[in-house]
C-alpha positions in Angstrom: -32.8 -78.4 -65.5 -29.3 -76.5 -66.3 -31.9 -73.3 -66.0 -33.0 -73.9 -62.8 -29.8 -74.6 -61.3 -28.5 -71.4 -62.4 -31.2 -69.2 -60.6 -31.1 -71.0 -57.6 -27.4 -70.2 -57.6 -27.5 -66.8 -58.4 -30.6 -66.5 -55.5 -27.9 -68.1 -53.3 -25.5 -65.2 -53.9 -28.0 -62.5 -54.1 -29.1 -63.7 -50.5 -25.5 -63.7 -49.1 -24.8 -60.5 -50.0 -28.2 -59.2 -48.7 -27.2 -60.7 -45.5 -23.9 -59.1 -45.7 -25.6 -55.6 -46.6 -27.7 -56.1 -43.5 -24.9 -57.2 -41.3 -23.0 -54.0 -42.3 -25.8 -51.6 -41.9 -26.6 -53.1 -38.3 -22.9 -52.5 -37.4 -23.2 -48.9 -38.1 -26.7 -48.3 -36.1 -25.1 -49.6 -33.3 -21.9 -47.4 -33.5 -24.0 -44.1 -34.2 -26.6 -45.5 -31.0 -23.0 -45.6 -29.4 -22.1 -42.2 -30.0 -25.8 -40.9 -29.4 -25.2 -41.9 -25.9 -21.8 -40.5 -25.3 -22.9 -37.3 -26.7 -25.9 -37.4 -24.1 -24.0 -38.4 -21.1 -21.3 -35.5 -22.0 -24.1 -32.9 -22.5 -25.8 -33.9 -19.1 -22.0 -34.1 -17.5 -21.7 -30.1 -18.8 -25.2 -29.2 -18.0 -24.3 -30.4 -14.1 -21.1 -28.6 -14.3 -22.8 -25.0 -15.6 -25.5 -25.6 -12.8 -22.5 -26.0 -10.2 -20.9 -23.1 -11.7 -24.1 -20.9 -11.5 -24.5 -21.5 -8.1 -21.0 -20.9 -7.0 -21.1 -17.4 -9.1 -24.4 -16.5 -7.3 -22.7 -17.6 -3.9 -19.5 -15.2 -4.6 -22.1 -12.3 -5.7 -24.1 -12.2 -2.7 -20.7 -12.9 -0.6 -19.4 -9.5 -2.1 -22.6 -7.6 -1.9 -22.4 -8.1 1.7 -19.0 -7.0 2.2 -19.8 -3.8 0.2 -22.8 -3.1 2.3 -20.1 -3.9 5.5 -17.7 -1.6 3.7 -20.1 1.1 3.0 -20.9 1.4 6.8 -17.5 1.3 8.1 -16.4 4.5 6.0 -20.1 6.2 7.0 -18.7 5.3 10.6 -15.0 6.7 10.1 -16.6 10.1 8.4 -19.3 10.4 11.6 -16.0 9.9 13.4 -14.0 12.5 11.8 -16.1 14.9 11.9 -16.6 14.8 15.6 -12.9 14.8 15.9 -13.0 18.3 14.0 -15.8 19.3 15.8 -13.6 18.8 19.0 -10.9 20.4 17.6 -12.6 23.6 17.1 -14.6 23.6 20.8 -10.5 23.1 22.3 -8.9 26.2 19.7 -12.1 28.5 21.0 -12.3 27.2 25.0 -9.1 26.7 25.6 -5.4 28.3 25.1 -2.8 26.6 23.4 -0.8 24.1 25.3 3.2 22.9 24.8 2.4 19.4 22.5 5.9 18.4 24.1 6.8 17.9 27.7 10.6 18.6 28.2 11.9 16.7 31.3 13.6 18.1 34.2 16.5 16.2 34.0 17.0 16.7 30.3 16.7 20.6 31.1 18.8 20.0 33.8 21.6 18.7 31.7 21.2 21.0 28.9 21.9 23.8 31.5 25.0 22.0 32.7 26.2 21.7 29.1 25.1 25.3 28.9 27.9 26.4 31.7 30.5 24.2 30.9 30.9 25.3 27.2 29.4 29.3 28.0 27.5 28.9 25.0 23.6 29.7 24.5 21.5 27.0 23.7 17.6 28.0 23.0 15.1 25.2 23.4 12.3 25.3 20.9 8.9 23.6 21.6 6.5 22.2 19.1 3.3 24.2 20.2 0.1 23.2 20.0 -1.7 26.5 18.1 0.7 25.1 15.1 -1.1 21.7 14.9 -4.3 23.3 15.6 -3.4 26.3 12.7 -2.5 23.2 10.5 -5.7 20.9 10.4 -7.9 24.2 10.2 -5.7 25.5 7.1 -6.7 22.2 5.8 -10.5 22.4 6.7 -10.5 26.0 4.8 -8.5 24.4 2.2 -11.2 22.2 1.6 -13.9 24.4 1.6 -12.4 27.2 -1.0 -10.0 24.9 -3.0 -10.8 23.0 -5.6 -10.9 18.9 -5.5 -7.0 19.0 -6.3 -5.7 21.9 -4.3 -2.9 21.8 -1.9 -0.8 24.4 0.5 2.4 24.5 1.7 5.0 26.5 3.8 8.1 28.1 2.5 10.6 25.6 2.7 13.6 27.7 1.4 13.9 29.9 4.1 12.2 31.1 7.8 9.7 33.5 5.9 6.8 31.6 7.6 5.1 31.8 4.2 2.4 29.6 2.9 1.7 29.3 -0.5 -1.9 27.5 -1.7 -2.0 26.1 -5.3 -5.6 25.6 -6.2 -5.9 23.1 -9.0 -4.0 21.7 -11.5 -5.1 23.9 -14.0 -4.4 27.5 -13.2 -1.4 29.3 -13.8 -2.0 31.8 -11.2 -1.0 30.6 -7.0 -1.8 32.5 -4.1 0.6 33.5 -1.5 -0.2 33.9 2.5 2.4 35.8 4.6 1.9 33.4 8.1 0.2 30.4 8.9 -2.0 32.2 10.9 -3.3 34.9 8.0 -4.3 31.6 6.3 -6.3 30.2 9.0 -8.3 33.5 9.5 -8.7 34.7 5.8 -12.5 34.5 4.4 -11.1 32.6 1.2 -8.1 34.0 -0.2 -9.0 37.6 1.2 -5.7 38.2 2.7 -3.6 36.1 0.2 -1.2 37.9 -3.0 -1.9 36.5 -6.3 1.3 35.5 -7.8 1.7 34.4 -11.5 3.4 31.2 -12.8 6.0 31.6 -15.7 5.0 30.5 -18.2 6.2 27.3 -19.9 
């Protein structure tokens, strides 16, 4: 009798503790079940987001694909325009003699005069004429046809020798001298330019 007493006592523990073991283990399925769904409703929250954020890149893309094209056309448009401008430029320099780019008023001639007499001094009146402009923008034109991409030409600026000086690159050592304006305009190239040679460093 003692015997049996003693198993159905240990069967009583054994079964506690299985029910504890079993209370335990349920506990933890339903915290990993609770983190199996957080994990899914963060992955479809992100998936959401990356789809938003595709869409909005695609958006910007096609946005600035249609500004370039806009952009593209404008320049072809201010090139067609320049080069009608030149164009223009050329009929007025052959057709047409070269007009005073500056009006001088009566009354301001008038005065000058006065001051003129009053003081018995000479004054001489200089105009800005137009040949000079026109001599300019077709140095430039011939500069861009014989220089190279990072050539440039400029005037004596020491003195009155009306000299124009082209420096044809960056790479050279060798610059090529022009007497007037106007021998720069006319020459085929540097024809009627003098080579003159840089010291060296």
């Amino acid at each position: 009798m003692r015997g049996i007493l003693v198993l159905v006592t240990l069967a009583c523990i054994a079964s506690a503790q299985h029910q504890a073991l079993i209370d335990y283990l349920e506990r933890r399925l339903l915290a990993i079940e609770d983190r199996i769904t957080l994990w899914q409703e963060q992955t479809t929250r992100y998936a959401s987001e990356l789809r938003e954020l595709k869409q909005q890149m695609v958006s910007q893309l096609e946005s600035l694909d249609k500004e370039k094209e806009t952009l593209r056309t404008n320049l072809d448009g201010v090139g067609t325009r320049v080069d009608r401008v030149e164009r223009e430029l050329d009929y007025l320099e052959t057709h047409n003699g070269a007009q005073p780019c500056v009006d001088v008023d009566d009354k301001l001639i008038e005065q000058q005069v006065t001051l003129v007499t009053e003081k018995q001094k000479t004054k001489y009146f200089k105009l800005t004429d137009c040949s000079d402009m026109i001599s300019s923008i077709k140095a430039m034109k011939i500069l861009k046809r014989v220089g190279g991409s990072k050539g440039m030409w400029t005037k004596d600026t020491s003195g009155a020798s009306g000299k124009v000086f082209v420096f044809n690159g960056t790479a050279e050592d060798t610059i090529n001298e022009f007497a007037t304006v106007k021998d720069f305009t006319r020459s085929q190239g540097f024809s009627l330019s003098t080579d003159v040679k840089l010291p060296s460093a």
